[in-house]
C-alpha positions as a Python dict, from the first residue, in 0.01 Angstrom:
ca = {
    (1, 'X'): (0, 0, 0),
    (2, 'X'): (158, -277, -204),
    (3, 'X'): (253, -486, 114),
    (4, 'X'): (-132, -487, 172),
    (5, 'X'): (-230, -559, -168),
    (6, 'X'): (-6, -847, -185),
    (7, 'X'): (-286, -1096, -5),
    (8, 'X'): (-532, -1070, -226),
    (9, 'X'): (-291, -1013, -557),
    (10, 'X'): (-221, -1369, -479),
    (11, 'X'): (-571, -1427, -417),
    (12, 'X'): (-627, -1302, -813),
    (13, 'X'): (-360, -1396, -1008),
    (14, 'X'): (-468, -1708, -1149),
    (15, 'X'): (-750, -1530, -1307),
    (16, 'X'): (-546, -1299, -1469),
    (17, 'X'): (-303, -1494, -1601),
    (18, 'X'): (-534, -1732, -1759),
    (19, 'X'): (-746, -1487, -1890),
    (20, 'X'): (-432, -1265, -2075),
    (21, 'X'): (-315, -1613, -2190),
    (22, 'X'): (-635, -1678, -2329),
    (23, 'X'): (-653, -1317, -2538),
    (24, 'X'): (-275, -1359, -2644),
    (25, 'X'): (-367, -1698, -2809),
    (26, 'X'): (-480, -1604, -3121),
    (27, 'X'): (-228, -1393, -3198),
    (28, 'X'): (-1, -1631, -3263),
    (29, 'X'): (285, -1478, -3051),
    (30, 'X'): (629, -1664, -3006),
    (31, 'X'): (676, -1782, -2669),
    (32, 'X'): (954, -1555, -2563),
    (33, 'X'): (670, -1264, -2602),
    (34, 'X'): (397, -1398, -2481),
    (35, 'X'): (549, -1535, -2165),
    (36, 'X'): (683, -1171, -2055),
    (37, 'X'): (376, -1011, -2161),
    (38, 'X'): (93, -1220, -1963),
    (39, 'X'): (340, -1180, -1676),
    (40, 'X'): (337, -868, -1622),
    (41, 'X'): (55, -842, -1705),
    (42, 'X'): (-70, -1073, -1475),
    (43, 'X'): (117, -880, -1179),
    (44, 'X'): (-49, -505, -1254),
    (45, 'X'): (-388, -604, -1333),
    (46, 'X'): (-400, -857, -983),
    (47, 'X'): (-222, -589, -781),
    (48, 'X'): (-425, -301, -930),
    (49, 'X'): (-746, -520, -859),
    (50, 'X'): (-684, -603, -486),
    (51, 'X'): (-582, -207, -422),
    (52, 'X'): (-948, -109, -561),
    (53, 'X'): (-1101, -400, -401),
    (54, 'X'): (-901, -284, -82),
    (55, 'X'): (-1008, 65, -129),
    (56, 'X'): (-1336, 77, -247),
    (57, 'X'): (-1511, -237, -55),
    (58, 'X'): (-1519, -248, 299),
    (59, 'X'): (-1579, -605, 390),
    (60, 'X'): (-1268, -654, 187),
    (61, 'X'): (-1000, -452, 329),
    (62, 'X'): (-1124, -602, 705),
    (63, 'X'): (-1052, -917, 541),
    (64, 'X'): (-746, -874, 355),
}
């Protein structure tokens, strides 16, 4: 199911990424922990996102 997923991860993670980054700021996090965390992050919550979308909305797993 990840193979499927993978269109509309990409689709996503710019969203994600910006939007971790942007509740990591004002913690005041070094780099080298911040960078690791809002990846991975970033990867999960996009892939977890297109599986539901996938899943749960029709129109959307025609699509993707």
């Amino acid at each position: 199911m990840l193979s499927r997923s993978a269109y509309g991860a990409l689709m996503l993670q710019t969203g994600f990424l910006l939007a971790l980054a942007l509740v990591l700021r004002p913690l005041a996090l070094p780099a080298e922990v911040e960078a690791p965390v809002v990846a991975i992050g970033g990867i999960i919550a996009s892939f977890g996102a297109a599986w539901l979308l996938i899943k749960k909305v029709s129109v959307v797993s025609r699509v993707l």
